[in-house]
N, C-alpha and C positions, 0 to 999 in steps of 0.2 A: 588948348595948346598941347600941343604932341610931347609927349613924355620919350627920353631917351636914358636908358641906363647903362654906364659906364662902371664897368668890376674894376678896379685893383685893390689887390691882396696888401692885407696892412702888416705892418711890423710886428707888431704889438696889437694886441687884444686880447679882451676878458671873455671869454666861455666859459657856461657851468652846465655841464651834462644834464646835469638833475632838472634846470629851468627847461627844457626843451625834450624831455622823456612827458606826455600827459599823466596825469592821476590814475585813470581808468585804463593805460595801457597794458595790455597782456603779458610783456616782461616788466613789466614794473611791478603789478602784483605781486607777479611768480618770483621774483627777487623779495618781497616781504613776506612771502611764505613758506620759503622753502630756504631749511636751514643744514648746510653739506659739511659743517665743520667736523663733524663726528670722522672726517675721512684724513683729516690731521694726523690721528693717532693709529688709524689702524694700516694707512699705506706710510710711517714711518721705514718698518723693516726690510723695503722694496727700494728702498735707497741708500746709497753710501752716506759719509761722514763727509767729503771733499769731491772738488771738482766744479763744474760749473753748474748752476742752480736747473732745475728741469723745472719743468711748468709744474704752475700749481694742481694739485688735485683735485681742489674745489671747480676753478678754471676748467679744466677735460673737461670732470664729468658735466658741467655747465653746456661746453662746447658741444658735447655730443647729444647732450637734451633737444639743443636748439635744430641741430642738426634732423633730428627725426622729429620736432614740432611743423619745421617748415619743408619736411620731405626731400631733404637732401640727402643722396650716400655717396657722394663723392670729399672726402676729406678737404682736397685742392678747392674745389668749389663751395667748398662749407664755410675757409676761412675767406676767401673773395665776398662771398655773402655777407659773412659778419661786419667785415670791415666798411659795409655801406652803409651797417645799419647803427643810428646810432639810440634805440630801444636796447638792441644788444648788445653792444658795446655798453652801456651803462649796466645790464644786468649779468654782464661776466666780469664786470668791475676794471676796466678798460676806458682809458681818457680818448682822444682824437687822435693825439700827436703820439700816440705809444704802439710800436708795430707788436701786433698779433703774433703767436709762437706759428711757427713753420710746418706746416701740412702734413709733414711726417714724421713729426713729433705726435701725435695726435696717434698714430698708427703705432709707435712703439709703446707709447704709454696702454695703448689700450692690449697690445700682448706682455704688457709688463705686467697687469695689475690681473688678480685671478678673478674666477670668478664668484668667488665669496664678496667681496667688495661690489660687483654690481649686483646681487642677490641681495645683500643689505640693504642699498638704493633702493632696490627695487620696494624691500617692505617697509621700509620709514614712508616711502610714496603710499604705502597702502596704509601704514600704521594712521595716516592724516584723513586719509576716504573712513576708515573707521571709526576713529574720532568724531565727523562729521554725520555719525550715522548713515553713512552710504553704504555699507556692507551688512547684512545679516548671517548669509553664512547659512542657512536653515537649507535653498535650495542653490547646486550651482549646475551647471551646464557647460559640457568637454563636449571639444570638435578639434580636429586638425587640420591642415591644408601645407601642401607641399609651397617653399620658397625656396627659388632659382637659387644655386650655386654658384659660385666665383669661378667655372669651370667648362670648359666649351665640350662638346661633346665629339670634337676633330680630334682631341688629347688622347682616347681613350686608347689603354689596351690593352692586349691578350693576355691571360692567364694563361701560364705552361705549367704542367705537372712540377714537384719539385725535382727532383731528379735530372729536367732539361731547362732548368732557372739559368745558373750558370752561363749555358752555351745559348741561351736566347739572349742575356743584358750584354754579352759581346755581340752580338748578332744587329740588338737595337743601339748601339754606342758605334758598330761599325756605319751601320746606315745612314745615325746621323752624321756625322762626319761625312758622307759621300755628297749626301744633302746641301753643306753648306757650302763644298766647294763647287757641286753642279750652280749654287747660287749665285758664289761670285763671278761664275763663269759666264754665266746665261744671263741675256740681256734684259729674258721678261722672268723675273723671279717669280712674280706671284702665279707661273704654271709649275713650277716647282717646290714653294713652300708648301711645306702637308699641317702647320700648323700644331708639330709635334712638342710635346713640353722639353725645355730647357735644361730641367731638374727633375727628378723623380724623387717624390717626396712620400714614397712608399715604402713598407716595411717591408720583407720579404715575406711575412704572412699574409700581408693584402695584393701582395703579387702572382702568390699559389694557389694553385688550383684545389681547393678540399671539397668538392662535389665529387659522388660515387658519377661509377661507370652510368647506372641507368638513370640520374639528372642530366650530365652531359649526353647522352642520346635524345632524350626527350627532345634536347632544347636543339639537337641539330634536325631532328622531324621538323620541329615548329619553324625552323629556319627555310625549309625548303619549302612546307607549306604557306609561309610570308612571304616566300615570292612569288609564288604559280598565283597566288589569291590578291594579295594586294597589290594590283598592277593600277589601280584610279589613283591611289597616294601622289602627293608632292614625292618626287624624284625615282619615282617607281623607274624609271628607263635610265637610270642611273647603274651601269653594272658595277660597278664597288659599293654596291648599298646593302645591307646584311643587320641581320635582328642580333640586336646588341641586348646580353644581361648581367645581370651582376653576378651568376656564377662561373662568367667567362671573361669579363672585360671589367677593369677598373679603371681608374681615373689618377695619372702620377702627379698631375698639377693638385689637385684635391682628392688624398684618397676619402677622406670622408663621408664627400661626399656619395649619392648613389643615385642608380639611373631609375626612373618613377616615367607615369604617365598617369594621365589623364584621360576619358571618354573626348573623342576630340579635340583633343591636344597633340603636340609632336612630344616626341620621348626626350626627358631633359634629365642632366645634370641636380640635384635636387637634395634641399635638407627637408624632411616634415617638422611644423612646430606644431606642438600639440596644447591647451591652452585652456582653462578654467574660467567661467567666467557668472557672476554673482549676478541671482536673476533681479533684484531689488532695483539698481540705478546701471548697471550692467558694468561694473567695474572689473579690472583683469585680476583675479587673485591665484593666479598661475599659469607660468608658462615656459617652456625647456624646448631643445634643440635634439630632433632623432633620424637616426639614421629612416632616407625613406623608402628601404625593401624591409623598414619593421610595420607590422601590422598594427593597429590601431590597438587590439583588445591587448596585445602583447606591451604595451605604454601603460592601461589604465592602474596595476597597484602600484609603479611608481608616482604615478598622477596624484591620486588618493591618499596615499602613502604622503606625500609633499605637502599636500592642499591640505588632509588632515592636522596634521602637526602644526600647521603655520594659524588653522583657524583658532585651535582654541590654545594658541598664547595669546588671542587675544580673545577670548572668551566667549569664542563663535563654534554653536557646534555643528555640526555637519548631518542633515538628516536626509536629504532628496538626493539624487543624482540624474542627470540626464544626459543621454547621450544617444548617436546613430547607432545604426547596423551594424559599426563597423567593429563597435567595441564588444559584443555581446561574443560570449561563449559561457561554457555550463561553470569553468574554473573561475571566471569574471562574477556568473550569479553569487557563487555559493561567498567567494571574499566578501562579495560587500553587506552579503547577509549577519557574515561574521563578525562584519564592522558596525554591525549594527543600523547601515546607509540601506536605504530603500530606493532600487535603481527602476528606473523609466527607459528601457533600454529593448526595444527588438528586436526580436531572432534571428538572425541569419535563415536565408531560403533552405540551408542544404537542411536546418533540424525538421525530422519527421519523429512524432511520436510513437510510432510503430508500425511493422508492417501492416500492411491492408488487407482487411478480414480475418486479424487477428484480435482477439481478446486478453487484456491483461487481467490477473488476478492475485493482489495485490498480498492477501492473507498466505497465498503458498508461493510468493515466488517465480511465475511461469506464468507463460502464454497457453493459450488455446484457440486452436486453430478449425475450422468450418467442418471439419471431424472426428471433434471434440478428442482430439488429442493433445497430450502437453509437453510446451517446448519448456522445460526445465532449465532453471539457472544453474553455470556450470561453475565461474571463475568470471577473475577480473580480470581486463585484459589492458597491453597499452599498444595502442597501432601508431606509427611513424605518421607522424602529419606528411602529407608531399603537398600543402597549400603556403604561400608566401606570408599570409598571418596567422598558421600556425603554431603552437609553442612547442613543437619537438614532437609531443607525443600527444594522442588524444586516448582518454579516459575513458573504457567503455566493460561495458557488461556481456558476458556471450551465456547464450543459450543453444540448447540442443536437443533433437528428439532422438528416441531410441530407432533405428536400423529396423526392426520387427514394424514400428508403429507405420511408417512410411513405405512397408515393400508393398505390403496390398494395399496403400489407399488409393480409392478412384481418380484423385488429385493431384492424383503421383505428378504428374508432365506437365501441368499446372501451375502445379506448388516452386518443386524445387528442379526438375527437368531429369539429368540424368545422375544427379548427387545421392549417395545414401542417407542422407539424412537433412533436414531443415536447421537450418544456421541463422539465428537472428542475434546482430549484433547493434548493440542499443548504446546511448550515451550515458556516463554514470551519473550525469547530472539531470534527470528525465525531470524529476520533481522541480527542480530550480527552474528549467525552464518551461515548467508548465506555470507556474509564476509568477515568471514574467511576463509569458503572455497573459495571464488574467489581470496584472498590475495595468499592462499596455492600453489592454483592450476595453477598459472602464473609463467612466469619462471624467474620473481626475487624468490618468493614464491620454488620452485624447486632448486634453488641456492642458499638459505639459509638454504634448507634442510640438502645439501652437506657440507654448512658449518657450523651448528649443530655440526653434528657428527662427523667432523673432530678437534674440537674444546675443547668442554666440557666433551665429552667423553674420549678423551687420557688423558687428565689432573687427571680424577678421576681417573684412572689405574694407574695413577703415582701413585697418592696422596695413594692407598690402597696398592700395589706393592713396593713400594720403598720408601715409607716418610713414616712409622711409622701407617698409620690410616687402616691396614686391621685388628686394633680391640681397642676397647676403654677400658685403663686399669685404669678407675676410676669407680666409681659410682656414678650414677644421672644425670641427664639430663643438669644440669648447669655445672659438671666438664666435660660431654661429648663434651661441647660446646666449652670447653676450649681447651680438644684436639684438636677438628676440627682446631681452630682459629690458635694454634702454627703449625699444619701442612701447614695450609695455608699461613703461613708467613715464613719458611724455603725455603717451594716452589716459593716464589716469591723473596725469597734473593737469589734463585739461578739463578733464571732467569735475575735479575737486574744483578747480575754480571758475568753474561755470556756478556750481551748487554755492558756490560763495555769494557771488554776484546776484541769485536768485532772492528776491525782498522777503522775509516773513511776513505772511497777512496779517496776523493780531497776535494777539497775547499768548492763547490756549497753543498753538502752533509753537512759541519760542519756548511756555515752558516743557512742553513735549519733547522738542530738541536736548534740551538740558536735560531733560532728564533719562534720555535715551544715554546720552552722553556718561554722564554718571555711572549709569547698570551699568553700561558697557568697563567703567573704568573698574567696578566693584568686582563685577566677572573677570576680568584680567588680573587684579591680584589675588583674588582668591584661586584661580588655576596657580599662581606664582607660589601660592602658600603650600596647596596640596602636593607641586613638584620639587617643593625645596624642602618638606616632611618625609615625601619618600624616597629623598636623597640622604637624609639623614638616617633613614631608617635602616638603607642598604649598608651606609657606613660601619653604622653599629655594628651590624649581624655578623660584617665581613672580623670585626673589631672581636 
């Protein structure tokens, strides 16, 4: 007999969330292990005393977990999502019949609350991977990868000298105004909108131009040669199309932000995250929001600097490093020797050890050249970096020969051509990065290569691919950083309770665990012990 089903909605009825979420479902867990109360007390002072109640705390930060679990970054579309679901809805503690807070509340809380509160989140997530022996700590491995901006690259604009600040922001407040009324006017607006920003959310420092005379020349060569050369480009026959940089052009919707590219990529709008990541079960245990015309090696001691301090409060110490090309310089070697960290790191193509067909000689100082003459150490010197992941200055050693030694040598025109003398200028850091190449090129060195890449790199695929971060939907470098952090904490709740779910095989296995568990607890208060003794100590002395 044919079956017919006939819906009316009844008056009255009993529903209980809890019967209808499974045992084994992924917010269901994650609601039994994950405990936010801690955010009671410490986002008190971000609220008044009166007025009408704002969403809970626990709630956001809930909300915006979910949000970058199931790869949402639309706020509007995040609360649409939730409210269909009802796994989540049970695990932000949400009945059926109770409307969800308002799309843009979600947006103010999250510029209300700083960022010390999602950096806390962030290590209670990790302080639990810990606990679970999922972090060691012994080897980690940094990469960065640029993520899209909230920021079109039609906004951008001219830097003027300061001196012609003034008479340019009437110039651009005149135009726009011309703008809007050719728009009321004109039938087809969209040949007249330039998709200029609304607001300028710049400072007058990030509107000025503070490049010397000879970077803006450089950058108008290179401009003329981008167009005679790159005529195959998408919009090459485009004549308003012109080589945009950040010591010319900025961004008024996001100064922040910076203009980046990629080998086969178009030129975007762009924050770099830069990101640590623990070679053991490949957990995130750092990761921060950077301007992206900074270089990589120019990141690495706040990296270190961060990643150090946060490992051994919990009683992880820090001994391997790995990292690309990108991080390596001689000031990069010599810190982390200092730090006591052993880097896996590189060279850069531009280090050469020395000129060719010369001789170092190490006991006096000085080179020696194919006639057996010597280039003498003179002075330290520091040359102007003119590279984009330079740090200012580069550190280097000069050498010189005496004017007598070089007027008769047969090598003359050779050597040095029409110069008086032979000029080698070397990096102060020759040793460090002799090294690191011998660190590299051994086969721990070659084996840490392999696990580099197998490591830090998948994880960012995820994190851009499937957790919400292939583009930052805020503004500014501090709420960029916020995204980063909530990505990176979805990611490692999913990893935690994966390794949850994972069975122990026998006995020898769970008491292993335990007692991994244990050390680790024992090495955390004994770091607490040794920093609360030389806190006492400085008291004293001050006393």
């Amino acid at each position: 007999m044919q079956g017919k089903k006939r819906y009316q909605e009844k008056l009255f009825t009993h529903f209980q969330l809890s019967d209808h979420v499974p045992q084994d479902n992924f917010y269901r867990r994650l609601k039994e292990v994950l405990d936010l109360n801690y955010l009671y007390p410490q986002t008190t002072s971000y609220y008044g005393f009166c007025g009408q109640k704002s969403i809970d705390p626990v709630v956001f930060m809930k909300l915006m977990l979910v949000g970058y679990l199931e790869n949402i970054i639309s706020d509007r579309q995040l609360i649409q999502h939730c409210s269909m679901r009802l796994d989540i809805l049970y695990f932000i503690g949400y009945d059926i019949d109770e409307p969800l807070p308002w799309h843009s509340t979600l947006s103010r809380t999250r510029h209300l609350l700083p960022e010390d509160i999602f950096t806390r989140c962030f290590e209670e997530v990790l302080q639990l991977c810990v606990d679970q022996g999922m972090v060691r700590g012994k080897t980690q491995s940094i990469d960065s990868a640029p993520i899209k901006a909230n920021a079109s690259m039609d906004s951008l604009e001219l830097k003027v000298p300061a001196i012609e600040l003034e008479e340019h922001l009437r110039k651009v407040r005149y135009y726009s105004l011309k703008d809007r009324e050719e728009k009321d006017e004109s039938d087809n607006a969209q040949s007249i909108n330039h998709r200029k920003a609304k607001q300028d959310h710049s400072t007058k420092t990030q509107r000025t131009i503070d490049s010397d005379s000879r970077t803006l020349q450089s950058i108008k060569t290179r401009n003329k040669k981008w167009k005679e050369e790159q005529t195959e480009r998408p919009g090459a026959k485009n004549p308003q199309s012109k080589y945009t940089s950040n010591k010319t052009h900025y961004s008024p919707v996001d100064p922040d932000s910076r203009i980046s590219v990629k080998p086969g990529k178009a030129r975007k709008l762009n924050y770099m995250s830069q990101m640590a990541v623990d070679s053991q079960e490949h957990v995130i245990t750092h990761i921060s929001a950077h301007h992206a015309d900074k270089g990589d090696n120019q990141c690495l001691e706040e990296i270190v600097e961060s990643l150090q301090w946060r490992l051994q409060r919990y009683g992880l110490p820090m001994k391997n490093l790995l990292a690309d090309t990108g991080y390596s310089s001689g000031e990069n070697y010599a810190y982390l020797e200092q730090k006591g960290i052993t880097s896996y790191i590189p060279p850069h193509g531009t280090f050469k050890g020395g000129p060719e067909g010369f001789k170092f000689v190490e006991e006096g100082n000085y080179w020696l050249c194919k006639n057996n003459k010597r280039v003498t150490f003179r002075k330290d010197t520091k040359e102007k970096s003119r590279t984009s992941y330079g740090k200012g200055y580069n550190r280097k050693k000069l050498y010189l020969t005496k004017p007598s030694d070089c007027k008769a040598c047969p090598l003359k025109l050779q050597c040095i051509g029409k110069a008086p003398e032979k000029r080698i200028t070397i990096t102060y850091f020759v040793k460090e990065y002799q090294r690191a190449i011998e660190r590299v090129q051994s086969s721990k060195g070659q084996y840490f290569k392999r696990k580099r890449s197998s490591t830090v790199e998948p994880v960012f695929g995820v994190l851009t691919q499937f957790m919400g971060l292939r583009k930052i939907n805020t503004r500014g470098i501090e709420q960029a950083n916020k995204v980063m952090l909530l990505s990176a904490m979805a990611y490692n709740l999913k990893k935690y309770l994966k390794r949850l779910s994972k069975p122990i095989k026998n006995k020898a296995q769970a008491l292993g665990k335990t007692m991994r568990a244990h050390i680790n607890l024992k090495k955390h208060q004994t770091r607490l012990i040794i920093n609360l003794y030389a806190t006492l100590k400085s008291n004293v002395e001050l006393l």
